[in-house]
N, C-alpha and C positions, 0 to 999 in steps of 0.2 A: 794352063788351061786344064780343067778338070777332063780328065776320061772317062766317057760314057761306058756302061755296063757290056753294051754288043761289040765295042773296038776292042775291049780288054779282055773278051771272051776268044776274039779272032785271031790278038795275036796270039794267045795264051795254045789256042791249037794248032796256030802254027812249026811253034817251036822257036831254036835257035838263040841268037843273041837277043832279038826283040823279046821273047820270053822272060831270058835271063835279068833284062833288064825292068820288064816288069814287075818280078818278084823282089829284085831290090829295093825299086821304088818303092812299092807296100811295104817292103817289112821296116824301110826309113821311117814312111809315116806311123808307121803302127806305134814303132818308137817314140815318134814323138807324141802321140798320142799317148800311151803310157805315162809318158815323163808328165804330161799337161794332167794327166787324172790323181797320178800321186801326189803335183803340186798342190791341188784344189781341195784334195783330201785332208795334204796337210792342214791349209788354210781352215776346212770345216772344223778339226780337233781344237784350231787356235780356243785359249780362253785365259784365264789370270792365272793357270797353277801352272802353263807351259810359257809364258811368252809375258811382255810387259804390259799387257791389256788388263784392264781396271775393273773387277768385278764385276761393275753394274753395263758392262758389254758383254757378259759369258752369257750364251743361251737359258733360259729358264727354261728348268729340270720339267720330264711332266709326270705326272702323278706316279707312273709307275716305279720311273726312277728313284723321285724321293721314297719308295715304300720300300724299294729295294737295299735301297742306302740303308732305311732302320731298320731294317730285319739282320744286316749283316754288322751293324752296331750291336744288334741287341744280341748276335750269335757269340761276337766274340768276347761280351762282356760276360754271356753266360758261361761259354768254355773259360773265361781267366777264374773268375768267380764261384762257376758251379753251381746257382742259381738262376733262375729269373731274373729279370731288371725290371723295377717298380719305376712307373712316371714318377717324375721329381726330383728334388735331393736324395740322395744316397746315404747308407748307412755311414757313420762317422764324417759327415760332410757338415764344416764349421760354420754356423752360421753369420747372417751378417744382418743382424738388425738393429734399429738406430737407438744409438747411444744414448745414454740420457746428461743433462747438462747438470752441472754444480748449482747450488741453492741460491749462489751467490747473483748468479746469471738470469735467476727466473723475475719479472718483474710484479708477479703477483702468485701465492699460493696461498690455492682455494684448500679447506680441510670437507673431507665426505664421511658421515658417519652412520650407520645402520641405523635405519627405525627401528625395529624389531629385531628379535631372539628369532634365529632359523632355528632351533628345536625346540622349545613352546610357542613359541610366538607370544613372549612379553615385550610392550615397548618398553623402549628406554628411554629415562627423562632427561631433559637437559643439563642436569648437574649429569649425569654420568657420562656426557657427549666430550670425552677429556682423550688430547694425544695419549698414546701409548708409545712403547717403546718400540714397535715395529710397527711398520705403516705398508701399502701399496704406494710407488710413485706411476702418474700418467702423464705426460707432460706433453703439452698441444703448443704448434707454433701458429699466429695469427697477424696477419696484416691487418696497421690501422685504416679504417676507411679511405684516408686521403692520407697522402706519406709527404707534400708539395707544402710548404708555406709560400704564404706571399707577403712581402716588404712594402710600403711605399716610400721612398726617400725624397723628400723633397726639400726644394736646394730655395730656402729663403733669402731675400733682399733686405738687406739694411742701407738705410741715408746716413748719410755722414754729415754729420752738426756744422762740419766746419766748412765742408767744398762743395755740398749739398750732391755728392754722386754716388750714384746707387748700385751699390757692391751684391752679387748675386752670390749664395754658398755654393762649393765645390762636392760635384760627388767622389768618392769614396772610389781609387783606381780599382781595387776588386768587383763594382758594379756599375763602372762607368762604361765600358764600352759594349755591355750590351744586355738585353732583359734577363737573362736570364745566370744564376748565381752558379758557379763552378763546380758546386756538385750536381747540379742537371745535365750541366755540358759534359762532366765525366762522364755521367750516366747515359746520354746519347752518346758517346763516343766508345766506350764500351758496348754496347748495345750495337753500335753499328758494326764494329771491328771484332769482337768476340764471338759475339753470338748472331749475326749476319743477318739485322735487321733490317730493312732497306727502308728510303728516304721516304717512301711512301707508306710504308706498314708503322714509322715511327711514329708519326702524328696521334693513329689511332691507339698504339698501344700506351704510350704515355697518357691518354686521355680514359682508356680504359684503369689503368692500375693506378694515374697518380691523378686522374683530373687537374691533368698539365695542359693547356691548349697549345699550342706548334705546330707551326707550319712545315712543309717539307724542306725550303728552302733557307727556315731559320735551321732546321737539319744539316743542310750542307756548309751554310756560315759559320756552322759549330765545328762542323770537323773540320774546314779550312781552318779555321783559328786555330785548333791542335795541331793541325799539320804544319803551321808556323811554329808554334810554340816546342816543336817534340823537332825541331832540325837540329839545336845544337845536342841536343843528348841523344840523338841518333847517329848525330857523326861521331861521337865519343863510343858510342856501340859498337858501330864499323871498323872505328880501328883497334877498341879490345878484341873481336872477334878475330882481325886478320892476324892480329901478333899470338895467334893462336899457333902452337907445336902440330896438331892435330883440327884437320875441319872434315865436316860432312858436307858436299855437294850436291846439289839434284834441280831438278828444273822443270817444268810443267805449263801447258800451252795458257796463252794469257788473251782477252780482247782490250784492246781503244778504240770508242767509237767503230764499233765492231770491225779494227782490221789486228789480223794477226798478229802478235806479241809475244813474249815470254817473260815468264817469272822464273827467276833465279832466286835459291837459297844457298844461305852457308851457313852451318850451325855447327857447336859446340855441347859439351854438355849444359853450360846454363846461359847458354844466350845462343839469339839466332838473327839472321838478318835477310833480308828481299831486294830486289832488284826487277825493277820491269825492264826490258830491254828488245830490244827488233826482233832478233830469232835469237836459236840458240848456237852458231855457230861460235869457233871458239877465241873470235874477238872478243864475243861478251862475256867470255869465262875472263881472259886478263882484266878489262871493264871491271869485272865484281872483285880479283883476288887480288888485283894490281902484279906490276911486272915483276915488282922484289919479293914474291911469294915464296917462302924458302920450305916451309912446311909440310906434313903429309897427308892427302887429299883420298876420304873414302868418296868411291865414288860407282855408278853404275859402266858401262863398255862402251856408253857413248863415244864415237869419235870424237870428238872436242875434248875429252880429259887424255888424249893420248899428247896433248901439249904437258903432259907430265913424264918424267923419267921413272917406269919401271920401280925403282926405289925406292920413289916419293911417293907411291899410289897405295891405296889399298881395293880392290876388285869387290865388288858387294855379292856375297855368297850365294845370300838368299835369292839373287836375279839366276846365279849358275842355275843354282839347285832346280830354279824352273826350265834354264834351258836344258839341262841334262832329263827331267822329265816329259819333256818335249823330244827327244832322240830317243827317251825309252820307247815312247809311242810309234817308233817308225819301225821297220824290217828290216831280220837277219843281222849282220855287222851293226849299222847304229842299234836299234833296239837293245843289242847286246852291250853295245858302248856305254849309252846312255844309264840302261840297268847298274853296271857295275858303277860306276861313279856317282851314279844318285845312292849307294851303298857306302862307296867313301867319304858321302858327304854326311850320311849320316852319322857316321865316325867321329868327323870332325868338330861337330853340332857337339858331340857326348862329350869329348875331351875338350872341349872349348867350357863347356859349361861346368866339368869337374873343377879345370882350371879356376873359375869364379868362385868356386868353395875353398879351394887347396892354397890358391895364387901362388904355386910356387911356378917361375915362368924355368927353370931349369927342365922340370918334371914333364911342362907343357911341351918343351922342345923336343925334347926325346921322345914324348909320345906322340906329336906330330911328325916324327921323320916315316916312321913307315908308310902312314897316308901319303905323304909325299913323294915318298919310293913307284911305290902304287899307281897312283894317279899318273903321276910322270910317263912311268912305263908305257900308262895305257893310252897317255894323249900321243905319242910319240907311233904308235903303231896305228892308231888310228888319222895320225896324217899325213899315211904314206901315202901315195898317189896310185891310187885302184880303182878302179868301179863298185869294188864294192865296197870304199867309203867316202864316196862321191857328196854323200846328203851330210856327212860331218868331220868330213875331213877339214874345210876350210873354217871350222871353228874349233877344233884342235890345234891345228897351227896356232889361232891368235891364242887359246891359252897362255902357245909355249913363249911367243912371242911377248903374251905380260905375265911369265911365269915368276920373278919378283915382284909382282902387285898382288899374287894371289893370297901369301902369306908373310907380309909385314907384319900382321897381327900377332903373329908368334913372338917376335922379337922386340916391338915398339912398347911401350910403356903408353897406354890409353887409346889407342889403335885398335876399334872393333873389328869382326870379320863381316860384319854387314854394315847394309848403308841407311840401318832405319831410323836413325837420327833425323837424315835429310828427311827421308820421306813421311815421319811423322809430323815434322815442321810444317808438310806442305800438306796434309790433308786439309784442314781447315780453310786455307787459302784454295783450293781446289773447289771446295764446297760453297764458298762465297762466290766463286766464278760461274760456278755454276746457276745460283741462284742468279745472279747482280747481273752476268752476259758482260763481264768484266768491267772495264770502268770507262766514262766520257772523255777527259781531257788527259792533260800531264799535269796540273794540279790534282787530279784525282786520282794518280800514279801514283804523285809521292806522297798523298794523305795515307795510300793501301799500303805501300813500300814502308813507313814509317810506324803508322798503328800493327801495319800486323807483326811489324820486328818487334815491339812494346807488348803485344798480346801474347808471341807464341813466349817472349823471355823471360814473361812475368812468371808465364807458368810453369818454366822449367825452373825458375831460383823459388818458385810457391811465393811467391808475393800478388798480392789484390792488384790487378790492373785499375779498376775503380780509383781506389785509393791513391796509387799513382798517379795516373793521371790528375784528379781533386788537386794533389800536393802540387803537381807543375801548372796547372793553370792558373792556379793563385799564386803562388811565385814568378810565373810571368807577367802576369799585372801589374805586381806590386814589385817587378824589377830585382826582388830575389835573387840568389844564386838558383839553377834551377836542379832539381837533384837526377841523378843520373842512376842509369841500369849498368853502368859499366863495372 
């Protein structure tokens, strides 16, 4: 029961133990009070550069902010520099403008010749309109009007002289099963899976750029058809990837039929693979890596990868590096915690990155021991059990407790110290969710599950998804071998 103003005044003049025990009770509350305000404070600072929250959640800056941001850009460029900084590119800043192609490539070159002398101004006559030996190149790329041909194949009847029965022609298995010719269907199916067109914006743009007509749901009979067609060379994907030495994990919230879901990734450097699965607890991690996983798994602090041994893990930095700027932000003992080790990590960043030039992994080793002396020292005092490192002490502990995941990378031969493999993998499919509100059925699962393993590992081996796909659905027609990403 809350105590009124004049009770707590009365006993407060009165004295004794009732007093005594009024001032404890306040100064509990007040406590807790406290504890609830620095909670919440925390919570307000939350954004992407402290915590695993995704950019387009961080508060938009407001005006003053951003002008304060570029005044202290522009101060420090001018104390490194000792001038001014001009909008734009910078002085010895290399450009990057588009290449021109081979002659061989161009499918028509126009020649342009002056009328006239720019210093008399005589013209010049057609005989003198002659190549020379140095020329200007400008070379312009242009789409044909219509880029769509259309077939019509028609399957004629012949009588038989002898039995008098009338034999119809056979279409052709690459256009039989359905209007539309293999390279349209790549091209919806890329379209839908790469660049995350949806069933409904298809119709119009294919009739904008190709005066293709299409319906929405000849859209989705296209991609179920891929999604048949791409099962055997997805499973041949799945299991190069798992007999992987080395995989990236990561995972990201998913809809069906809008109820909760997850998308599981696992990636390598040139291939990647998807999994939609219930949550992400860490049956669906065995689910995607299978139970004989012997490998070594970069991965973010999710509980569900602590079904790995210390040994076989590698801790993804770049998540530390936000939680320790997230402890800098706090007071006294953390802030100071957080500080120092966001300094160790920058250490680590520089010797990681010399190592990419030097690769000598001896040199790496020896110049990662002292950061690890370091750090060490400073998780271990900061998770003594005090008050005063109450807000990170119990993330110090778990360091020390996957202190062999934190640097595997030192020692492993292709073992990054982050996890941005995984999480590069999965922007794309993030952004299709976003748009799409994720997918209808479990046919629409593993059309996602399969295209997008086919999109993200085309484009880590640099191979045309287009083209791939064209090659496999004409080989599945025509009963081909069908070819593989493996």
């Amino acid at each position: 029961m809350q105590l009124r103003r004049e009770d707590a005044e009365r006993i407060a003049l009165a004295g004794g133990e009732p007093a005594r025990e009024l001032v404890l009770g306040l100064l509990d509350q007040l406590a807790k009070l406290q504890e609830r305000v620095d909670r919440l404070e925390e919570q307000s600072r939350r954004s992407s550069r402290n915590s695993s929250q995704s950019p387009s959640q961080d508060q938009p800056k407001t005006r003053a902010e951003r002008r304060a941001e570029a005044r202290k850009k522009a101060k420090a460029w001018a104390k490194r520099e000792g001038e001014k900084r001009q909008q734009g590119a910078q002085p010895g800043h290399e450009g990057s403008g588009r290449k021109l192609l081979p002659e061989d490539q161009m499918n028509e070159i126009r020649p342009h010749y002056p009328d006239c002398c720019r210093g008399c101004g005589r013209e010049f006559s057609e005989q003198e309109k002659t190549p020379g030996e140095t020329f200007g190149r400008h070379q312009v790329a242009e789409l044909p009007p219509i880029a769509v041909t259309y077939t019509e194949h028609r399957t004629h009847h012949l009588l038989c002289p002898r039995c008098g029965k009338h034999t119809a022609g056979r279409l052709p298995a690459e256009v039989a099963g359905s209007p539309f010719g293999v390279g349209v269907q790549a091209a919806v199916v890329t379209l839908t899976a790469r660049n995350r067109i949806s069933r409904r914006d298809m119709p119009e743009l294919a009739w904008e750029l190709f005066g293709l007509g299409i319906s929405s749901g000849a859209v989705d009979a296209i991609c179920q058809r891929a999604a048949a067609a791409l099962e055997q060379p997805h499973m041949a994907l799945v299991d190069k990837v798992l007999c992987a030495p080395v995989l990236n994990v990561d995972e990201t919230g998913w809809y069906t039929a809008a109820e909760e879901r997850t998308l599981w990734s696992a990636s390598t450097a040139d291939a990647a693979i998807f999994r939609i699965c219930e949550d992400r607890h860490r049956d669906r991690l065995v689910e995607l890596l299978g139970k004989d996983f012997k490998g070594i798994v970069g991965s973010d602090r999710w509980w569900a990868y602590d079904l790995f041994d210390p040994e076989s893990r590698q801790v993804c930095w770049e998540h530390l590096k936000r939680d320790f700027f997230k402890h800098s932000e706090g007071l006294a003992d953390q802030k100071e915690f957080g500080s120092a080790s966001l300094a160790l990590t920058k250490r680590l960043f520089q010797t990681w990155h010399s190592f990419e030039e030097h690769a000598d992994r001896t040199r790496l080793i020896s110049e990662m021991a002292p950061i690890q002396a370091e750090l060490r020292n400073l998780l271990e005092n900061a998770g003594r059990k005090s008050k005063r490192t109450r807000f990170h002490r119990v993330f110090a502990n778990n360091l020390l407790k996957l202190w062999p995941a934190l640097w595997t990378f030192v020692t492993v031969e292709g073992v990054q110290p982050t996890n941005n493999a995984a999480e590069r993998a999965l922007r794309g499919p993030v952004i299709y969710r976003r748009l799409s509100h994720g997918t209808q059925s479990e046919d629409g699962e593993r059309f996602i599950e399969r295209a997008l393993s086919v999109s993200v590992t085309c484009r880590l081996q640099a191979r045309s998804m287009f083209t791939y796909i064209r090659e496999l659905l004409g080989a599945h027609v025509r009963g081909d071998p069908l070819p593989t990403l493996a």
